[in-house]
C-alpha positions in Angstrom: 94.4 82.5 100.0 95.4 80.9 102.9 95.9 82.3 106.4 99.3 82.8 106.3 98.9 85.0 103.0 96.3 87.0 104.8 98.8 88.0 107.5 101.4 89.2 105.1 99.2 91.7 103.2 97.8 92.9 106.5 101.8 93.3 107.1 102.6 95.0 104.1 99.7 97.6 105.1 101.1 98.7 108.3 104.4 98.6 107.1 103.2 101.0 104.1 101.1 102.6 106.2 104.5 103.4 109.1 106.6 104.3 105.6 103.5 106.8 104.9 103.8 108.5 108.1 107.7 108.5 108.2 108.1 109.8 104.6 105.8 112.6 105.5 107.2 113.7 108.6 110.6 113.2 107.2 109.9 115.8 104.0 107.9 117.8 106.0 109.9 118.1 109.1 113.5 118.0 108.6 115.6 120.2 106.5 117.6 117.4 104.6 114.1 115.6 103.9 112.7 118.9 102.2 115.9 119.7 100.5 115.9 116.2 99.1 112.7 116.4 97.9 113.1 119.8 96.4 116.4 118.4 94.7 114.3 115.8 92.8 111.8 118.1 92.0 114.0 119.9 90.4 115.6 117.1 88.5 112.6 116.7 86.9 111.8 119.9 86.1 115.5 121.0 84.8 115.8 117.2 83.2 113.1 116.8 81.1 111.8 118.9 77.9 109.0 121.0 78.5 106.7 119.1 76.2 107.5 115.6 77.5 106.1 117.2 81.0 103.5 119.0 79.8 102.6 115.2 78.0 103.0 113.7 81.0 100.9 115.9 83.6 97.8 115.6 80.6 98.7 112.1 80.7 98.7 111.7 84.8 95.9 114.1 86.2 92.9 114.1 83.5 93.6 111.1 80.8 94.3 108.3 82.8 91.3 108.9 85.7 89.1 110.1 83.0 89.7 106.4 81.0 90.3 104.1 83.9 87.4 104.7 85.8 84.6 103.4 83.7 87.0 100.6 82.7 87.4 99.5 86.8 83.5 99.4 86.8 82.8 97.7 83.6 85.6 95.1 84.3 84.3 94.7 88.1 80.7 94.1 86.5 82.4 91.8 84.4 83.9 90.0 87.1 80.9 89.8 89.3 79.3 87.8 86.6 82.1 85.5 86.8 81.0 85.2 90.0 84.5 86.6 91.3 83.2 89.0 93.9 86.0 89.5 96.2 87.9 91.1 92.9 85.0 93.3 91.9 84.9 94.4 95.8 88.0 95.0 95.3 88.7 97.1 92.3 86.2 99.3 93.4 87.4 99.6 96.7 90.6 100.6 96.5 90.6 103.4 93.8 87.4 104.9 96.0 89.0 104.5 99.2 92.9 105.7 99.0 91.3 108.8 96.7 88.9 109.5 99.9 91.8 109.4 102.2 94.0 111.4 100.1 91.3 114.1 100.2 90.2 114.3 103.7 94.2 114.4 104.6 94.9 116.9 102.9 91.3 118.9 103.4 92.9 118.7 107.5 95.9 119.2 106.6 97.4 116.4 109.2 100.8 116.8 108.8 100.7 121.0 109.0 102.1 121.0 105.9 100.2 123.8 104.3 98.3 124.7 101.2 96.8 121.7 99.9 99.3 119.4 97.8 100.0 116.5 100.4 99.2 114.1 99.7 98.1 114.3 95.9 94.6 113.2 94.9 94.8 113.0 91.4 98.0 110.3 92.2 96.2 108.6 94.5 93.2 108.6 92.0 95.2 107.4 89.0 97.4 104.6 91.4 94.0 103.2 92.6 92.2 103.2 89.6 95.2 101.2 88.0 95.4 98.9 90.9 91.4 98.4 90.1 92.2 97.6 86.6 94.6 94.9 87.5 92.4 93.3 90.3 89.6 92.9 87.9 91.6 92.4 85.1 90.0 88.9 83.5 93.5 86.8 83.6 95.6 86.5 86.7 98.9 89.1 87.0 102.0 88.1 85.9 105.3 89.1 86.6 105.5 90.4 83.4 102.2 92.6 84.2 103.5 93.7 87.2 106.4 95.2 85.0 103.7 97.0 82.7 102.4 98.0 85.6 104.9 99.6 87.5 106.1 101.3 84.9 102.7 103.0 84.1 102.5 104.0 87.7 105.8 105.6 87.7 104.6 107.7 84.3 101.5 108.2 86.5 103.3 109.7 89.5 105.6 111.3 87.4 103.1 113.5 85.4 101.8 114.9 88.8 105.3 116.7 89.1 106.2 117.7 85.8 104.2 120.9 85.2 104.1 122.0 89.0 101.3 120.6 90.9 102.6 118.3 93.2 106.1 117.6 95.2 107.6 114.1 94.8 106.7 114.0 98.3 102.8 114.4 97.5 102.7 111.6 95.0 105.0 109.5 97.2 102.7 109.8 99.9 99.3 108.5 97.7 101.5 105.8 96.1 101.9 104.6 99.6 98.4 105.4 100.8 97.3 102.9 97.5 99.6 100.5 98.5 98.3 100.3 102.3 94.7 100.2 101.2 95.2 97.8 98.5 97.0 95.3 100.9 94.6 95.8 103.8 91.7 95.2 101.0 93.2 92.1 100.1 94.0 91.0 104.0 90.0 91.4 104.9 88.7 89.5 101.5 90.9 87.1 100.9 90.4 84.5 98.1 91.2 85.8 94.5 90.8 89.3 95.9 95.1 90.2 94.9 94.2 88.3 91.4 98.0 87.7 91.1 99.5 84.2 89.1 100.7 81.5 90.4 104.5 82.5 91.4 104.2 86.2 91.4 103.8 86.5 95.2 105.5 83.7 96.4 107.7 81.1 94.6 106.4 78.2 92.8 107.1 74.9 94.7 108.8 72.5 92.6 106.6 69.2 91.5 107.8 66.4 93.1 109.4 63.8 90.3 108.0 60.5 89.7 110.4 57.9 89.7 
């Protein structure tokens, strides 16, 4: 990774870090923010069949924490015997981390929003744990991946809604918290740390033809 690539991660954590802090003060704050977030809720809620959501929350707040976290630390043992350390720091950093942060936030309650739902641990939990899985994931991410990916965090944050624990808000919030941590994480180590392919996070130069 070269130094150039360190400083955009370390960009893309303050600027999800400032997206964090905006989105939560925005939702919390102001009456259109709270309305809006209300308004998807209910989308959810009023859009979907009760069993789909009920599948969904089983899905997003016991089954995927329950299976992904012995996978991170099997495939971060794995990848410390590949002698790929910066992606084993990694894996386990990030899930442990933005689930810590998630907690003590919402233990203080920094953004007086009440109760304790902001920002959601189990998201935050399930997010990192998949970013972990994907850091020390044996083969490079492709684009491809990245689809897979997003579209299992999306289930992920979508399950915390869909029987009534969390706000969009809430899950919002810890998929921003992962986001910041992850990038940060990948700004301090460096090297394979991102474990993305060639491409993904910046275009491929074009090889020069030979005449």
């Amino acid at each position: 990774m070269t130094h150039r690539d360190r400083l955009r991660w370390a960009a893309v954590a303050v600027a999800a870090a400032v997206v964090f802090v905006l989105a939560a003060f925005v939702s919390t704050r102001t009456g259109p923010g709270a309305v809006l977030d209300d308004t998807v809720r209910g989308w959810i809620l009023n859009g979907l069949p009760a069993q789909l959501r009920q599948g969904l929350d089983h899905l997003a707040r016991p089954l995927v924490i329950v299976v992904l976290a012995p996978v991170v630390v099997v495939l971060a043992l794995l990848a410390l015997v590949r002698r790929s350390w910066r992606r084993a720091v990694a894996a386990l950093v990030v899930p442990a981390v933005t689930t810590l942060v998630a907690l003590e936030l919402r233990v203080r309650d920094v953004f007086g929003v009440g109760g304790d739902a902001f920002p959601s641990n189990h998201a935050a939990a399930g997010l990192g744990l998949l970013v972990g899985v994907c850091v020390a994931w044996p083969r490079p991410l492709t684009r491809r991946g990245l689809v897979w990916v997003g579209v299992t965090a999306f289930l992920v944050g979508l399950g915390n809604v869909t029987w009534y624990a969390h706000q969009p808000r809430d899950v919002l919030g810890s998929a921003l918290i992962v986001l910041s941590t992850a990038a940060a994480t990948f700004a301090v180590l460096g090297g394979d740390s991102p474990n993305l392919a060639a491409g993904v996070w910046a275009p491929r130069r074009p090889r020069p033809r030979s005449d």
